[in-house]
Backbone as JSON Lines, residues from 0, in Angstrom:
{"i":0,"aa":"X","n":[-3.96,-3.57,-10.3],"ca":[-4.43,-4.27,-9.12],"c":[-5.02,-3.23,-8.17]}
{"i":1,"aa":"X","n":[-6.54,-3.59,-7.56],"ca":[-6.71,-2.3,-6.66],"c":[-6.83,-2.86,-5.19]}
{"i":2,"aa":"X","n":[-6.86,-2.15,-4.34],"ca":[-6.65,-2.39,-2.68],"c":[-8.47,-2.67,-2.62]}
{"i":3,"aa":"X","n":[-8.29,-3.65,-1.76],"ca":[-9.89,-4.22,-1.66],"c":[-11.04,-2.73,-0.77]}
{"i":4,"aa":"X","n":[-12.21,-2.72,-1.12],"ca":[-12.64,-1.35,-0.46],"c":[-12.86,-1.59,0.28]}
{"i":5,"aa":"X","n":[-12.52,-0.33,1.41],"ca":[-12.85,-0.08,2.99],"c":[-13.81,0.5,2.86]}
{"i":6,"aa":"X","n":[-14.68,0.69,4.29],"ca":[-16.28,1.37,4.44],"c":[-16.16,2.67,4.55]}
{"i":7,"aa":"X","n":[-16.9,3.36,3.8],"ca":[-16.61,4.74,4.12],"c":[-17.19,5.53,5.34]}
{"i":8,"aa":"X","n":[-17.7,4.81,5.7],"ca":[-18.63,4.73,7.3],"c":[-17.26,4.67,8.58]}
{"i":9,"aa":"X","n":[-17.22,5.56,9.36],"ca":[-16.28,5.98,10.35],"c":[-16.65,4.79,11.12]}
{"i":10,"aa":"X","n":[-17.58,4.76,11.59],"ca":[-17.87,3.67,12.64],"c":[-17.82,1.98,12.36]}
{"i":11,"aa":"X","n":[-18.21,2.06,10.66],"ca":[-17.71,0.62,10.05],"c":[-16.33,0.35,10.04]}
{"i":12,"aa":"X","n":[-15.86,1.13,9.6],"ca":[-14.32,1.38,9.5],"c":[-13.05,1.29,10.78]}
{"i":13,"aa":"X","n":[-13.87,1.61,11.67],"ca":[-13.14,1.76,13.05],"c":[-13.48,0.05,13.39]}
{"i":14,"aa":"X","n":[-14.56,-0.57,13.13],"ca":[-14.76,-1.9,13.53],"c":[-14.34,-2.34,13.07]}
{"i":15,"aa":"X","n":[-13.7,-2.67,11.37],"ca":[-13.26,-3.19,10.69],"c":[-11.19,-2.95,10.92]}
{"i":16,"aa":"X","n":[-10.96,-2.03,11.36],"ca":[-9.62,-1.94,12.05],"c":[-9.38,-2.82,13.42]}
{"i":17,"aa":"X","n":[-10.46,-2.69,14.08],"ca":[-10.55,-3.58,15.47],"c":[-10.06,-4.84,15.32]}
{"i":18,"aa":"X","n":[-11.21,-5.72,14.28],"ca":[-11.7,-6.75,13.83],"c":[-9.9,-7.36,13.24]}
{"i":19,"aa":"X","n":[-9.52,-6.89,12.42],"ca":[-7.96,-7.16,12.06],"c":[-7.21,-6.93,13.19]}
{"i":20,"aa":"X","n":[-7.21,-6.23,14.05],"ca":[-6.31,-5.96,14.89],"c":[-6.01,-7.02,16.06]}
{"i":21,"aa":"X","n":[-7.55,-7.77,15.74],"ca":[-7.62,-9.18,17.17],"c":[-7.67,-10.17,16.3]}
{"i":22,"aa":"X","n":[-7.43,-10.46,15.11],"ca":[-7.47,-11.52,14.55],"c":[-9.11,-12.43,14.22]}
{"i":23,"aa":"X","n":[-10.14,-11.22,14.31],"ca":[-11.49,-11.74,13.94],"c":[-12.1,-11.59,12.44]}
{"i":24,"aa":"X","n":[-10.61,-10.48,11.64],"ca":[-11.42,-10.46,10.74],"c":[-10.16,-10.52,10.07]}
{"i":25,"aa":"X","n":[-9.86,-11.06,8.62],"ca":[-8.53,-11.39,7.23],"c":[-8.63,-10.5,6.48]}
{"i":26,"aa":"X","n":[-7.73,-10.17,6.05],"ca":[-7.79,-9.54,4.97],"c":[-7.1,-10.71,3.59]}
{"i":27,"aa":"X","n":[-7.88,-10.38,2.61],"ca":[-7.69,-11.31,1.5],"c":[-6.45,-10.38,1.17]}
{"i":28,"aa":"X","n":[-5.49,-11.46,0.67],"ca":[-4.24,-11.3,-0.34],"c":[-4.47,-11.14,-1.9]}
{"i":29,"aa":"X","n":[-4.7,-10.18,-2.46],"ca":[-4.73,-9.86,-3.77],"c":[-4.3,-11.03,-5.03]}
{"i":30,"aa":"X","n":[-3.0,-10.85,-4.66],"ca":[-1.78,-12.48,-5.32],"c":[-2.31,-13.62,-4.82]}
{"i":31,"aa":"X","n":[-3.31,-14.03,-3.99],"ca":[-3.46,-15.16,-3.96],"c":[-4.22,-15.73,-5.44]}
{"i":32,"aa":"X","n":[-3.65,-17.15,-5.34],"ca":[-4.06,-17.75,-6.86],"c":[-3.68,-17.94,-7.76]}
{"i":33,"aa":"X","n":[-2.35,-16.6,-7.68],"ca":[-1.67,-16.41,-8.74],"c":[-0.22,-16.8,-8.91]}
{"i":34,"aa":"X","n":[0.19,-17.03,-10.0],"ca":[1.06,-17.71,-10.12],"c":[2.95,-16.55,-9.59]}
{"i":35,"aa":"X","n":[3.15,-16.84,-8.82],"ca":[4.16,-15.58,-8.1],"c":[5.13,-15.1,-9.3]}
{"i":36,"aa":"X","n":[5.57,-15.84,-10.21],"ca":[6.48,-15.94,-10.85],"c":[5.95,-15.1,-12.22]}
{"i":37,"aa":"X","n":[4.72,-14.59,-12.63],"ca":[3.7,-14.42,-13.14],"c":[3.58,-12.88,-13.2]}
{"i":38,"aa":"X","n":[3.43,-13.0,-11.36],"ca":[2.98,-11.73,-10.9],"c":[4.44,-10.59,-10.85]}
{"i":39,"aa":"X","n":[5.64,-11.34,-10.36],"ca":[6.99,-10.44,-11.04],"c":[7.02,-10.21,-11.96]}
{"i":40,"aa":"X","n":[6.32,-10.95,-12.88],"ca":[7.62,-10.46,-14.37],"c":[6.34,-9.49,-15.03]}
{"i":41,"aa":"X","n":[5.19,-9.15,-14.41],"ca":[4.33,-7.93,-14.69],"c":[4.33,-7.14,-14.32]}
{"i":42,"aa":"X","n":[4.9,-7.29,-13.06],"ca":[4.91,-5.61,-12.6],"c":[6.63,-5.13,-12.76]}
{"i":43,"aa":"X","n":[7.55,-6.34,-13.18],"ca":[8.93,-6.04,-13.68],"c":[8.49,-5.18,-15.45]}
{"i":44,"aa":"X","n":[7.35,-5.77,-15.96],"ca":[7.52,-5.48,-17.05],"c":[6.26,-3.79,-16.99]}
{"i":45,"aa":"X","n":[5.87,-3.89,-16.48],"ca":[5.14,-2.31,-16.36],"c":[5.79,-1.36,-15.27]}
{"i":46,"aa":"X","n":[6.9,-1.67,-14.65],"ca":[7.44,-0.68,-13.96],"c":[8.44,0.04,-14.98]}
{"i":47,"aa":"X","n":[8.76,-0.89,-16.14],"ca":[9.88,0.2,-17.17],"c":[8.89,0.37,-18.24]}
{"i":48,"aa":"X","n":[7.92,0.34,-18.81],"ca":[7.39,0.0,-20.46],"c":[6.83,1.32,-20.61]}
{"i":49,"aa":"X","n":[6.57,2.56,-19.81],"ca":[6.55,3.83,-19.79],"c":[7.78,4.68,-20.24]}
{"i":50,"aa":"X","n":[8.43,4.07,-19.59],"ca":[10.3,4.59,-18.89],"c":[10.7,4.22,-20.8]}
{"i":51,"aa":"X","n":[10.57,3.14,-21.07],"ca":[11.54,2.94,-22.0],"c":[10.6,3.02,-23.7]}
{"i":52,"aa":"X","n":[9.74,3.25,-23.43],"ca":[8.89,3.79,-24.26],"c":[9.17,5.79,-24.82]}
{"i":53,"aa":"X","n":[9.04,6.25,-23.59],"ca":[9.32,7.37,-23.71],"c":[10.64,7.66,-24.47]}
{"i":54,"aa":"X","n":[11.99,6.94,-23.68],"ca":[12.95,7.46,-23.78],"c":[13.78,7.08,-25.77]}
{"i":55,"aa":"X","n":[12.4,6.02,-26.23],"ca":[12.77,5.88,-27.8],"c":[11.51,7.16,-28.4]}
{"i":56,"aa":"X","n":[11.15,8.1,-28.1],"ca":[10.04,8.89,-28.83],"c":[11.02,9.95,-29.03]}
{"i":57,"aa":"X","n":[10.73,10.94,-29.81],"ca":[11.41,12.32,-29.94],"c":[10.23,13.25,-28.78]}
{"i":58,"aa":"X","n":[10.96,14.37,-28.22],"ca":[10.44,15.14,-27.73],"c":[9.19,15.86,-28.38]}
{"i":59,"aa":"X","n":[8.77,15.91,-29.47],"ca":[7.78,16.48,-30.31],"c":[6.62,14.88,-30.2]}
{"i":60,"aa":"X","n":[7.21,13.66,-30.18],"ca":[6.04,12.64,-29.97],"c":[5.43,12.8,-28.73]}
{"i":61,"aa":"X","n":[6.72,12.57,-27.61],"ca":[6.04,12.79,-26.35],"c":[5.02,14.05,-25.72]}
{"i":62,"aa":"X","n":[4.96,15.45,-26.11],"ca":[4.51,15.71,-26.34],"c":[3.08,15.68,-27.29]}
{"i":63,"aa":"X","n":[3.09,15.17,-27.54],"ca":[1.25,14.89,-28.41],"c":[1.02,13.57,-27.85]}
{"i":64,"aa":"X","n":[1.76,12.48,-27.32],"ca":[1.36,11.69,-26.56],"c":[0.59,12.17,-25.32]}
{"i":65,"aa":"X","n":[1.55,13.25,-24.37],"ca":[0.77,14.13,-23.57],"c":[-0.45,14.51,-23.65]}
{"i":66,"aa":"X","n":[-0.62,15.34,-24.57],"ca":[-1.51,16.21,-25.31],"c":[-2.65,15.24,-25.24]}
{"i":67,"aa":"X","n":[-2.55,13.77,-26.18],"ca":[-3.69,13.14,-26.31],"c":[-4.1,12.28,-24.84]}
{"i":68,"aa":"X","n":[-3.45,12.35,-23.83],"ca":[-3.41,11.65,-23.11],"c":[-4.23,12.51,-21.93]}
{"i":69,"aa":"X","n":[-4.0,13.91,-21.81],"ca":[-4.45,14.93,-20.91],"c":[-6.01,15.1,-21.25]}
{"i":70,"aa":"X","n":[-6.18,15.27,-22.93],"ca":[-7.29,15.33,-23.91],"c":[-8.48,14.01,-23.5]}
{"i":71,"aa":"X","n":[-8.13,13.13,-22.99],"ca":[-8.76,11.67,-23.23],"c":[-9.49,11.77,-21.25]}
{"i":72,"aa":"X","n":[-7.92,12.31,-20.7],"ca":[-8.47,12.15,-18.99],"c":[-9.4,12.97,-18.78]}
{"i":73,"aa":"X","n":[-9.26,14.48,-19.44],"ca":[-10.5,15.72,-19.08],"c":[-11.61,15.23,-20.02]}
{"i":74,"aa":"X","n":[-11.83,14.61,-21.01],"ca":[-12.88,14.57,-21.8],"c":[-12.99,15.22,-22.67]}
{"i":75,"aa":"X","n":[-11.81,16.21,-23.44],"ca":[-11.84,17.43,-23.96],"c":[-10.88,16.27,-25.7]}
{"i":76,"aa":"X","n":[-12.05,17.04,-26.45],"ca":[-11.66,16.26,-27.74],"c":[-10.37,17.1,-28.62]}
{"i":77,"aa":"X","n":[-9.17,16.39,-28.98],"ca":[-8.28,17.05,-29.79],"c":[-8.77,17.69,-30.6]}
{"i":78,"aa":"X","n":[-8.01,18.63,-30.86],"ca":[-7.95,19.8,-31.76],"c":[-8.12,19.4,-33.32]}
């Protein structure tokens, strides 16, 4: 889920703080639409699926999991 974009413009940005601050301008709710019950049990289920993923690998997997994972973010092709 990403945070809706702000202006990168100082002076847009300062209006756009104003604008919320007097009630002229909303900010949209991300979760709106969505089903609440939906939206727990996804971020219940991606706050451990790292956590408990890892903790069934041997130290020699996690490692090359690393490896391919560091390999993939820089652009740099495995060995």
């Amino acid at each position: 889920m990403t945070k809706p974009k702000r202006p990168r413009d100082p002076n847009q940005l300062a209006k756009l703080i104003v604008d919320l601050a007097t009630g002229d301008a909303v900010e949209e709710d991300p979760d709106a639409g969505k089903n609440p019950h939906a939206v727990a049990l996804g971020k219940l289920g991606g706050s451990k699926g790292g956590k408990t993923a890892a903790s069934r690998m041997t130290a020699q997997q996690r490692k090359a999991r690393a490896k391919k994972a560091a390999a993939k973010r820089w652009g740099k092709s495995e060995h």
